[in-house]
VMD Tcl script that builds the backbone (N, CA, C; Angstrom):
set m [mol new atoms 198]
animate dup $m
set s [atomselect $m all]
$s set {name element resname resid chain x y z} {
  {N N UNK 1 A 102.250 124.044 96.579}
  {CA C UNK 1 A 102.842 124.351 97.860}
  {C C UNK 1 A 101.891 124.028 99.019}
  {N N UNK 2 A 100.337 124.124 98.740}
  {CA C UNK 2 A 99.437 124.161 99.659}
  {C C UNK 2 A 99.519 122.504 100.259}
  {N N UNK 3 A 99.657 121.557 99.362}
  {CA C UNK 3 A 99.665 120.356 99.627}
  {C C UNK 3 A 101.256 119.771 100.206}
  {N N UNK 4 A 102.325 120.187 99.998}
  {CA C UNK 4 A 103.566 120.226 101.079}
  {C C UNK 4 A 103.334 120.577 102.421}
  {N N UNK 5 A 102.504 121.716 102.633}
  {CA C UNK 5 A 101.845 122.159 103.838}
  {C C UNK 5 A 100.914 121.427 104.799}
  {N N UNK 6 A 100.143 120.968 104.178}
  {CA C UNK 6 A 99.309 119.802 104.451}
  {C C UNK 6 A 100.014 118.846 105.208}
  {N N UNK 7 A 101.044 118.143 104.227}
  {CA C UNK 7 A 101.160 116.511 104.248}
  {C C UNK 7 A 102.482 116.937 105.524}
  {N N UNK 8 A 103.101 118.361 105.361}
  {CA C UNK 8 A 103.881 118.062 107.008}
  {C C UNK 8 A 103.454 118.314 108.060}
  {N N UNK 9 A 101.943 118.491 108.437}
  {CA C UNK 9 A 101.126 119.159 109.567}
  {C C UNK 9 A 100.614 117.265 110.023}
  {N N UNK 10 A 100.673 116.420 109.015}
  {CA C UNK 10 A 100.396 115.208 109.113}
  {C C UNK 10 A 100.990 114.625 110.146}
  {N N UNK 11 A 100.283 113.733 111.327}
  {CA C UNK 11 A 101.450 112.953 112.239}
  {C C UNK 11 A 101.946 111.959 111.740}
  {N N UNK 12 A 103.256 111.464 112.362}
  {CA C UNK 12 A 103.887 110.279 111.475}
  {C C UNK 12 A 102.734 109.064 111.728}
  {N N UNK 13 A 101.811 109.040 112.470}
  {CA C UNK 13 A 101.013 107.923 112.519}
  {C C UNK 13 A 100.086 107.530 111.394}
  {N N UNK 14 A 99.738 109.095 110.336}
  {CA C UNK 14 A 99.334 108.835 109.126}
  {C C UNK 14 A 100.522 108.513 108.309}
  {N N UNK 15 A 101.249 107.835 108.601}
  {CA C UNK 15 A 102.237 107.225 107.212}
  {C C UNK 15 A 102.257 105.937 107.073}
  {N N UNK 16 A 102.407 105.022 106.114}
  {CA C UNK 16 A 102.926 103.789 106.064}
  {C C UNK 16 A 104.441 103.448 106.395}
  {N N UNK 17 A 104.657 103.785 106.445}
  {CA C UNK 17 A 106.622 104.094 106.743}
  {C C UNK 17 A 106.955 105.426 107.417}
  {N N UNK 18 A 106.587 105.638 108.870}
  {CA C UNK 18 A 106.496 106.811 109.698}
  {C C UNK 18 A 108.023 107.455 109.237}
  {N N UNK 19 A 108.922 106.613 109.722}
  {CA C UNK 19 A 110.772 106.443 109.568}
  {C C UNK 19 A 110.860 107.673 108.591}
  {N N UNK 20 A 109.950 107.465 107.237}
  {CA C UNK 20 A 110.369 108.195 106.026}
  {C C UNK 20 A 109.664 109.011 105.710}
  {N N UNK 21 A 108.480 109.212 106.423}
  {CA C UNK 21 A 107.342 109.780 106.313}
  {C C UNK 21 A 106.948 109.329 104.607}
  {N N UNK 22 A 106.817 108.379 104.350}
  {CA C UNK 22 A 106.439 107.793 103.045}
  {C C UNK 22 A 105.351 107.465 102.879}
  {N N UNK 23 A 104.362 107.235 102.080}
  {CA C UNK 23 A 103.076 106.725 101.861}
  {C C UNK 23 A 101.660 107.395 102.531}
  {N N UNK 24 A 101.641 108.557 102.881}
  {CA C UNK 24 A 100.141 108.621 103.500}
  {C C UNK 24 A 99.483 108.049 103.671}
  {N N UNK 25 A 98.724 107.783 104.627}
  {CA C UNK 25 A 97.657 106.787 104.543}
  {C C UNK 25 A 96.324 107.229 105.748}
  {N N UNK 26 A 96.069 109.168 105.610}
  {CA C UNK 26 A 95.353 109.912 106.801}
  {C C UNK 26 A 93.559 109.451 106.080}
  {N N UNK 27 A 93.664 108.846 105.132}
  {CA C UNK 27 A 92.181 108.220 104.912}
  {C C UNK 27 A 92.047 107.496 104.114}
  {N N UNK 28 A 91.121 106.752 103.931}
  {CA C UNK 28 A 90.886 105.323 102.951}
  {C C UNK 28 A 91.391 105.088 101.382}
  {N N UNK 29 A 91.386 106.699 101.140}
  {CA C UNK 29 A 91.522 106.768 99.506}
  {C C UNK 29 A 93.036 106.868 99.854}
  {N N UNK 30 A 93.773 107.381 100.287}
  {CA C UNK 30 A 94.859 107.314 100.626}
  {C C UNK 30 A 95.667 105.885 100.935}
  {N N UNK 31 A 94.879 104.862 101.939}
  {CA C UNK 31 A 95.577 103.830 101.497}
  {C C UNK 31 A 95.109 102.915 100.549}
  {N N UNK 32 A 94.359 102.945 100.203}
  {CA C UNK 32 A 94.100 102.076 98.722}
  {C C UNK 32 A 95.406 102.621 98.044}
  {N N UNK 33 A 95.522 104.017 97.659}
  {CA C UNK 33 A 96.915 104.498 96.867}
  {C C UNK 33 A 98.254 103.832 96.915}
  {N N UNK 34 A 98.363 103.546 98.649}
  {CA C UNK 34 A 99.368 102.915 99.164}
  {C C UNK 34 A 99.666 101.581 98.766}
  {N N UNK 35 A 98.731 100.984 98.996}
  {CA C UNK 35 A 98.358 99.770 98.231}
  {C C UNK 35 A 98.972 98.944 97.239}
  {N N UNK 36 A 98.193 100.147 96.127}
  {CA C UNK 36 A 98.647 100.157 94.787}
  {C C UNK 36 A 100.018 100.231 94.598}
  {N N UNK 37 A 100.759 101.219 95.272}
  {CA C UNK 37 A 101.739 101.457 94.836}
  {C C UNK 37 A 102.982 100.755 95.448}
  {N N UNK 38 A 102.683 100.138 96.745}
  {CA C UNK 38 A 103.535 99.072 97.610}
  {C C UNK 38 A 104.834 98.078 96.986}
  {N N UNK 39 A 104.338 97.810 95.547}
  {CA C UNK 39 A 105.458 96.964 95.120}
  {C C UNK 39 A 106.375 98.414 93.967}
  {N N UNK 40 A 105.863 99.722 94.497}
  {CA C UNK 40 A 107.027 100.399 93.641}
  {C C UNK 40 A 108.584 100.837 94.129}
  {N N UNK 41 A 108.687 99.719 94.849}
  {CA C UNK 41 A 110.285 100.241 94.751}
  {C C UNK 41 A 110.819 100.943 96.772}
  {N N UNK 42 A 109.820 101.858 97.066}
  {CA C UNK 42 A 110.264 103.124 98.166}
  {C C UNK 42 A 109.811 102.065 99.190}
  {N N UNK 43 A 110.252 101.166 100.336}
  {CA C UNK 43 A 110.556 100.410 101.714}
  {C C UNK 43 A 109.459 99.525 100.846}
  {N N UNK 44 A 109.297 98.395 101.949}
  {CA C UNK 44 A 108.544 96.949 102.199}
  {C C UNK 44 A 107.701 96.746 101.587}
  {N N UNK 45 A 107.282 95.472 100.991}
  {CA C UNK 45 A 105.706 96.118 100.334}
  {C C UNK 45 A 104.755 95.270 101.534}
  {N N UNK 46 A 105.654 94.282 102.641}
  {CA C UNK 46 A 105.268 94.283 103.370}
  {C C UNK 46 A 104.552 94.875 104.408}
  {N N UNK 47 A 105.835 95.739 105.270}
  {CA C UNK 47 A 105.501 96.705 105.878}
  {C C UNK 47 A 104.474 97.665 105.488}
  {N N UNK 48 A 104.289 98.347 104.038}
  {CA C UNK 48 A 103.188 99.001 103.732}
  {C C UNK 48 A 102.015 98.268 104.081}
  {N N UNK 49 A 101.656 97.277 103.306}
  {CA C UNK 49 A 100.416 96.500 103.645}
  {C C UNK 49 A 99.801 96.478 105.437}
  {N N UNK 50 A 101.077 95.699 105.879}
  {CA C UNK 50 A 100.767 95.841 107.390}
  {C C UNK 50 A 100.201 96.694 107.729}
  {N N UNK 51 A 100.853 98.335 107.453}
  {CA C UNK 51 A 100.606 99.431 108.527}
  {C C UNK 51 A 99.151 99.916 107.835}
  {N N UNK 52 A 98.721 99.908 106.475}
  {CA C UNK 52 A 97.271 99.860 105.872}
  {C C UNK 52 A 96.077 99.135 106.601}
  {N N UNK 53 A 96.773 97.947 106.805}
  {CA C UNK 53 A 95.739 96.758 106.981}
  {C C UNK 53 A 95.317 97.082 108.677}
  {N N UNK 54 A 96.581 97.637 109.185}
  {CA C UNK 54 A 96.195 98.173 110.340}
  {C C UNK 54 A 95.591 98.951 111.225}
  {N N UNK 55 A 95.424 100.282 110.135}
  {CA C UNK 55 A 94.778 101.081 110.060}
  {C C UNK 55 A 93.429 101.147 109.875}
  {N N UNK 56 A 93.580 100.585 108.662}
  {CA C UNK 56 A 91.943 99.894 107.563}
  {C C UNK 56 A 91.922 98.530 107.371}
  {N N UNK 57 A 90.938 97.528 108.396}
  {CA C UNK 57 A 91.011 96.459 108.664}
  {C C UNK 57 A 90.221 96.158 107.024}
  {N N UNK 58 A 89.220 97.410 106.883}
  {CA C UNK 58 A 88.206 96.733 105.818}
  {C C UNK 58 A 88.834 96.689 104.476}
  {N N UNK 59 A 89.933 96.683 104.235}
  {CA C UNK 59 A 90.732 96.919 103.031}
  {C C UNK 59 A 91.421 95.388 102.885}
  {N N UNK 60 A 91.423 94.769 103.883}
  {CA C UNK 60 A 91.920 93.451 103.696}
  {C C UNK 60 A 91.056 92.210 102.947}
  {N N UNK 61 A 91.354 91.928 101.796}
  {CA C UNK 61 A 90.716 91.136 101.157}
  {C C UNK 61 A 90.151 89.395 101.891}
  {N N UNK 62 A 89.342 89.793 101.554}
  {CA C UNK 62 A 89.030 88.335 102.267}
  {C C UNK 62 A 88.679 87.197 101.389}
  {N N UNK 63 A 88.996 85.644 101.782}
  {CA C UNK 63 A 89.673 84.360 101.123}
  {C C UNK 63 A 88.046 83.898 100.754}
  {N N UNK 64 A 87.819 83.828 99.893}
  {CA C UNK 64 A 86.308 82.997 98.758}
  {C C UNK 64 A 87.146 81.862 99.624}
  {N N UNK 65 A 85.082 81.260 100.159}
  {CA C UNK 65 A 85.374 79.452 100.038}
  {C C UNK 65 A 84.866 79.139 98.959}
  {N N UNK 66 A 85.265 77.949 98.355}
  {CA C UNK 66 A 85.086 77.409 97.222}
  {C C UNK 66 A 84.121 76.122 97.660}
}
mol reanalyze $m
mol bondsrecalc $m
mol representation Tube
mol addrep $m
């Protein structure tokens, strides 16, 4: 119950999908989670990424030159 409590004291600006309040993403370990879980099914796996990458620039993988 303590953690229902929590996650609705959350602003929609910690969400990946504010709309649904879906995905947390109020700190790093949180969106890595998001991440991960982006192609399961619940909105975009776009939109998730975006609003992560937006948040946490340093989470964006960056392109090896070869």
């Amino acid at each position: 119950m303590a953690v229902l409590r929590r996650r609705s004291k959350l602003p929609d600006s910690d969400f990946a999908l504010p709309s649904q309040r879906k995905f947390p993403i109020p700190d790093i370990s949180h969106a890595r989670n998001a991440l991960a879980r982006a192609n399961q099914g619940a909105g975009s796996p776009e939109t998730i990424r975006a609003a992560v990458y937006a948040k946490y620039p340093s989470l964006r993988k960056k392109k090896r030159s070869t």
